[in-house]
VEXDO-853647 format. One record per atom (N, C-alpha, C, CB): atom name; x, y, z; residue number from 1. Coordinates in steps of 0.02 Angstrom, whole numbers. Each point is the difference from the previous one (the first is absolute). Last residue first. Glycine has a CB too. Example, Ala and Ser with C-alpha at 12.3 -4.5 7.8 and 13.67 -1.06 7.14 Angstrom:
// VEXDO-853647
atomo;east;north;up;num
N;642;-112;354;2
CA;42;59;3;2
C;-39;55;37;2
CB;59;-32;-108;2
N;-44;-254;104;1
CA;-45;59;0;1
C;45;60;0;1
CB;-95;-59;62;1
// end
This chain:
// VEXDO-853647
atomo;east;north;up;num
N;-1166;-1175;619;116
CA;-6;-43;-43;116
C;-60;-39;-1;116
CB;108;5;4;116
N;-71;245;68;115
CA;4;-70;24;115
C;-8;-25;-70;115
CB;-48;-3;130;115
N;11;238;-18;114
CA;64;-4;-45;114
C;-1;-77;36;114
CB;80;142;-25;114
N;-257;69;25;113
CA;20;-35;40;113
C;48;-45;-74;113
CB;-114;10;128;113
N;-12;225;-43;112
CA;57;-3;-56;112
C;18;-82;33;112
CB;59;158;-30;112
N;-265;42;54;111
CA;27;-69;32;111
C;41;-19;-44;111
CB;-91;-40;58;111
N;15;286;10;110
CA;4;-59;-46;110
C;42;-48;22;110
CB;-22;64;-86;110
N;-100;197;177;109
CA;42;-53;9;109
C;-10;-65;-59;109
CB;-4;42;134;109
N;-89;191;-71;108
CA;-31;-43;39;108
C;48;-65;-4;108
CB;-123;55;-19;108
N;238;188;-3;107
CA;-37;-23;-31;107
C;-62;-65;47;107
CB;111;44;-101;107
N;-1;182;180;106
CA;31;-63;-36;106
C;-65;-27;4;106
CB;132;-21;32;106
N;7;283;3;105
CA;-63;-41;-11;105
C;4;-69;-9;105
CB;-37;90;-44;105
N;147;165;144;104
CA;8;-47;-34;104
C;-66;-59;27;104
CB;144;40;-20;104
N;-37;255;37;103
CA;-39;-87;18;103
C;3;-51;-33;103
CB;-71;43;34;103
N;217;178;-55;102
CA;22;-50;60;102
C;-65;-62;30;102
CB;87;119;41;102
N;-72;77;-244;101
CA;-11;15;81;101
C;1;-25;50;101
CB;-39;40;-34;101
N;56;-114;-186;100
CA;54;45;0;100
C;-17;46;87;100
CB;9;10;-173;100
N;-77;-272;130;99
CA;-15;73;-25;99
C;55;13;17;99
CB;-110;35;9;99
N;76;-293;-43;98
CA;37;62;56;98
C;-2;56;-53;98
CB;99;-73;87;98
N;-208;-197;-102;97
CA;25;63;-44;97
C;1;55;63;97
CB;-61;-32;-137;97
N;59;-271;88;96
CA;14;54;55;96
C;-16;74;-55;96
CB;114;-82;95;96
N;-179;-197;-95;95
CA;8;54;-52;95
C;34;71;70;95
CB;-136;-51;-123;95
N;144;-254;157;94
CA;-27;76;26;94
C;14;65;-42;94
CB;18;-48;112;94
N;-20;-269;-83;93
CA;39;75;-41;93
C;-48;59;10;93
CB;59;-66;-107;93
N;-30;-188;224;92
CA;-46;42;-15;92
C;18;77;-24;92
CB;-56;-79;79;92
N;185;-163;-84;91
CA;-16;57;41;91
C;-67;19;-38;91
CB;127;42;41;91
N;106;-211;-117;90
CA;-87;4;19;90
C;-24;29;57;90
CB;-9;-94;-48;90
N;246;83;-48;89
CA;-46;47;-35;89
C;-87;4;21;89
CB;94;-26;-99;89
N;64;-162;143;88
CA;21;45;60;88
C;-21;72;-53;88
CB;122;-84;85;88
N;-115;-90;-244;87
CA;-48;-25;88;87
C;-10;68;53;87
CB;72;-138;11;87
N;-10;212;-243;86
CA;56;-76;34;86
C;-86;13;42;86
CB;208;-1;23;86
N;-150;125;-282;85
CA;-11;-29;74;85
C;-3;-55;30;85
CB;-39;68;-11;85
N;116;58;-214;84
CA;16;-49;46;84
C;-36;-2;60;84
CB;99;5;-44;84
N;-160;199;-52;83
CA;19;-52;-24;83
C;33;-40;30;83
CB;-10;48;-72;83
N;-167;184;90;82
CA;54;-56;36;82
C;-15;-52;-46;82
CB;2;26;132;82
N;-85;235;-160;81
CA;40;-54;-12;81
C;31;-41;31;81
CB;1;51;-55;81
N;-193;155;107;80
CA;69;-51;25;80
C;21;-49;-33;80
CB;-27;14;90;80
N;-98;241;-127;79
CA;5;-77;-5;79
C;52;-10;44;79
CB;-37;-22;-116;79
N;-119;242;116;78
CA;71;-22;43;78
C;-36;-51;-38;78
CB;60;53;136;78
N;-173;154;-179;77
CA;3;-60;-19;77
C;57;5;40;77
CB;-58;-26;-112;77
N;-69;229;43;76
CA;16;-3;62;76
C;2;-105;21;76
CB;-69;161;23;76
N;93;-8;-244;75
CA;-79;-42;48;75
C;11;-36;52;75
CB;-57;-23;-92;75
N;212;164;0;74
CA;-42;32;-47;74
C;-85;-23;34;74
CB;107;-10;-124;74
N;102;-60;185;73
CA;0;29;25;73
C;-82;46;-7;73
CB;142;-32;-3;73
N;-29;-224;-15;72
CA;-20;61;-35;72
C;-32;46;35;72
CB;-7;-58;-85;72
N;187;-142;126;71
CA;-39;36;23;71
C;-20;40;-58;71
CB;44;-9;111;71
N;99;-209;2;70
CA;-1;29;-64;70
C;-53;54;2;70
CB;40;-107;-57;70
N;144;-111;154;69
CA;-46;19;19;69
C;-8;88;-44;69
CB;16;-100;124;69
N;66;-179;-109;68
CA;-1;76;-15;68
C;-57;38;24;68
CB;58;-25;-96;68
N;99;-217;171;67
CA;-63;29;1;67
C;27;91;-43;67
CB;-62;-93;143;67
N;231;-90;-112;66
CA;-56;-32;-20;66
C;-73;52;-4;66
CB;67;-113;56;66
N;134;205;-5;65
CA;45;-52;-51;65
C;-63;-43;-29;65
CB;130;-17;77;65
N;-143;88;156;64
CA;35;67;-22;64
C;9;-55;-65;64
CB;71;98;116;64
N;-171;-173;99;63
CA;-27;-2;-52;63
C;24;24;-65;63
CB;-68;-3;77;63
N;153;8;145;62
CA;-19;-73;-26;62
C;-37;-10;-46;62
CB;10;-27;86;62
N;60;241;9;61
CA;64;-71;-31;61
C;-25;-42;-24;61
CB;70;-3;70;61
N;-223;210;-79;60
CA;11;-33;48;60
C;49;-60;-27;60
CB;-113;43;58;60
N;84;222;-173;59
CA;-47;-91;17;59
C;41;-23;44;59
CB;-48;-48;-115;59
N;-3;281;-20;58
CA;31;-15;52;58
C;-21;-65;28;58
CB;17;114;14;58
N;-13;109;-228;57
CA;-13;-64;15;57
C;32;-28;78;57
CB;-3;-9;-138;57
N;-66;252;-26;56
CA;55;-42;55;56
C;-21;-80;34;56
CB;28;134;39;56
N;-183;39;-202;55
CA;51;-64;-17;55
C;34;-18;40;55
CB;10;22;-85;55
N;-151;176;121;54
CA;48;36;-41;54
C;39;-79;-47;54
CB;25;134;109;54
N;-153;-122;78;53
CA;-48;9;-44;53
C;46;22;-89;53
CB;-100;47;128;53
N;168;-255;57;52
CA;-37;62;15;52
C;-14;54;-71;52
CB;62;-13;131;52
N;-40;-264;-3;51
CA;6;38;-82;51
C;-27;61;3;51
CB;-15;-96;-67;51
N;49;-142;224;50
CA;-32;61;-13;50
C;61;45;-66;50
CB;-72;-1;154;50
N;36;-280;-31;49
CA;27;55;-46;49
C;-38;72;9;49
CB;30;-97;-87;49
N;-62;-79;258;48
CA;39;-51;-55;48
C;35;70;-49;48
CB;-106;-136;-7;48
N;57;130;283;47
CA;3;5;-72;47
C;35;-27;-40;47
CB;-27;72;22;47
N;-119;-164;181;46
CA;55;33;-2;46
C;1;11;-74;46
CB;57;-46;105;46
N;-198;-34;115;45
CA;-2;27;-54;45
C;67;22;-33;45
CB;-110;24;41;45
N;77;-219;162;44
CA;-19;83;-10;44
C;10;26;-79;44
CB;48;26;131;44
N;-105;-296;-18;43
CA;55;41;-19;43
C;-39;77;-11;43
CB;78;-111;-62;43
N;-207;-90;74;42
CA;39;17;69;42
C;63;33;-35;42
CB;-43;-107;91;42
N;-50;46;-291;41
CA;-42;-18;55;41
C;54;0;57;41
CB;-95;-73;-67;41
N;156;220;-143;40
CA;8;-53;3;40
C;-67;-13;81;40
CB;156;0;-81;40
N;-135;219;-89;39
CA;0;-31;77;39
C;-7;-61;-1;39
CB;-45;82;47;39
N;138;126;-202;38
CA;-16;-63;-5;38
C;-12;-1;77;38
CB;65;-51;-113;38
N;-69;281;-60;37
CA;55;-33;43;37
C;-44;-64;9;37
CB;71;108;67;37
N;-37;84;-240;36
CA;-34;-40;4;36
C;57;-42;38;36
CB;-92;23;-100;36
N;53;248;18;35
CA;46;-56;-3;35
C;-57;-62;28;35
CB;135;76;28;35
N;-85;209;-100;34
CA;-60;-53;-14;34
C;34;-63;10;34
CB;-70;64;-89;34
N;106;248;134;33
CA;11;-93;-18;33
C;-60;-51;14;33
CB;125;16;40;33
N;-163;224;-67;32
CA;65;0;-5;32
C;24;-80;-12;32
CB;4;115;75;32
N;-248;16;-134;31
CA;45;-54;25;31
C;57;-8;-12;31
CB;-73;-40;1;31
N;-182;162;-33;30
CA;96;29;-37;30
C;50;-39;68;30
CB;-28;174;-65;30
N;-247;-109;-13;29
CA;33;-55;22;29
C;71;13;-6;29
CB;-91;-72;-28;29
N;-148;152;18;28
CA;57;62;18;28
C;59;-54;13;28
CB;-80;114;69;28
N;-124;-259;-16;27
CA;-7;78;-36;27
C;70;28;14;27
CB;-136;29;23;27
N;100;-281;-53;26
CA;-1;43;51;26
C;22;94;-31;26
CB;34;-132;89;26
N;37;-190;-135;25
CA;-74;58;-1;25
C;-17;59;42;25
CB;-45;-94;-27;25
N;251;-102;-70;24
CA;-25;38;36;24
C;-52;56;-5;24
CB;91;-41;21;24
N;-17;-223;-74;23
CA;-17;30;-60;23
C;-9;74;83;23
CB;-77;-119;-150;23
N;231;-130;87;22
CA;-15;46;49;22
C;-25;56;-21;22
CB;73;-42;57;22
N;39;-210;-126;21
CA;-31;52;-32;21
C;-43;39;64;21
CB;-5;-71;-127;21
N;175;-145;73;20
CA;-23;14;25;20
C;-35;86;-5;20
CB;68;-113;39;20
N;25;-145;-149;19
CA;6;66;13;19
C;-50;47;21;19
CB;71;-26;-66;19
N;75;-229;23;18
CA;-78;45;26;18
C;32;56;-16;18
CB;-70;-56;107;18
N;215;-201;-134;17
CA;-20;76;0;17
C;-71;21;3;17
CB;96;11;-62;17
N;74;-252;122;16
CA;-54;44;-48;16
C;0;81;20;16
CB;-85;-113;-6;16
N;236;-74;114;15
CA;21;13;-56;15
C;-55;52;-46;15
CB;69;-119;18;15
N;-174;-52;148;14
CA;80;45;6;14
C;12;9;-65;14
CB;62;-51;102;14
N;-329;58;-106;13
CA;73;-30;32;13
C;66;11;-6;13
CB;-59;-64;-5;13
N;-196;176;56;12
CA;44;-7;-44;12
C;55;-50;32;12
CB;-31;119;-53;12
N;-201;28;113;11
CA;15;-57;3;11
C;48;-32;-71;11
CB;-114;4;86;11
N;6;254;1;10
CA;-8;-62;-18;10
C;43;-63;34;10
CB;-33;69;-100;10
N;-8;251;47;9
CA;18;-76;39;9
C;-44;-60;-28;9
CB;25;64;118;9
N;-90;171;-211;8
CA;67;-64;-58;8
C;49;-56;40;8
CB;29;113;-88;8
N;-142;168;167;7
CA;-28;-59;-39;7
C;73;-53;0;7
CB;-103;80;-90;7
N;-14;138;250;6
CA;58;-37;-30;6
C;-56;-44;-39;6
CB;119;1;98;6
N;-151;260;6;5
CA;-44;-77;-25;5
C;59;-41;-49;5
CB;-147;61;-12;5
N;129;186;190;4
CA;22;-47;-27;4
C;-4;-53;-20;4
CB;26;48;32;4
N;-125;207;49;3
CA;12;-66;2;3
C;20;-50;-53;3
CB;-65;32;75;3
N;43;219;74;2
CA;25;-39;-61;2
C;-12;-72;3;2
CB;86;81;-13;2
N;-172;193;108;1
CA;3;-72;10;1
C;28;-33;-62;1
CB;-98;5;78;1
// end
């Protein structure tokens, strides 16, 4: 079993930054990728970045330029750097992590909301 405990949503305005922090727990742990996707209200989940174990990075257009994204491997960590954010950033942000044996886990979720 794994589980995933985000930190560092909030309440920010345009233009501000957060960052977002994802801590994984679980015996014998060895995680291929680690990414963090968003669910806006009545909309479906979608990804924002993942980062596999080796560094390969992979983000979503609309975020690509503003958000990082960053991992220790050592302690099984995923951040999310986002800067500039806009309005259309406000979701509920989701930790993801995908074994090397094809399961995968997510987190309980963070509130990332983006107003003036």
């Amino acid at each position: 079993q794994v589980q995933l405990v985000e930190s560092g949503g909030g309440l920010v305005q345009p233009g501000g930054s957060l960052r977002l922090s994802c801590a994984a727990s679980g015996r014998r742990l060895v995680i291929y990728t680690m990414g963090w996707y968003r669910q806006a209200p009545g909309k479906q989940r979608d990804l924002v970045a993942t980062i596999t174990r080796s560094g390969t990075t992979n983000y979503a257009g609309s975020v690509k330029g503003r958000f990082t994204i960053s991992r220790d491997n050592t302690k099984n960590t995923v951040s999310l750097q986002m800067d500039s954010l806009k309005p259309d950033d406000t979701a509920v942000y989701y930790c993801n992590a995908n074994l090397y044996d094809g399961t995968h886990y997510w987190g309980q979720g963070t509130q990332v909301s983006v107003s003036s």
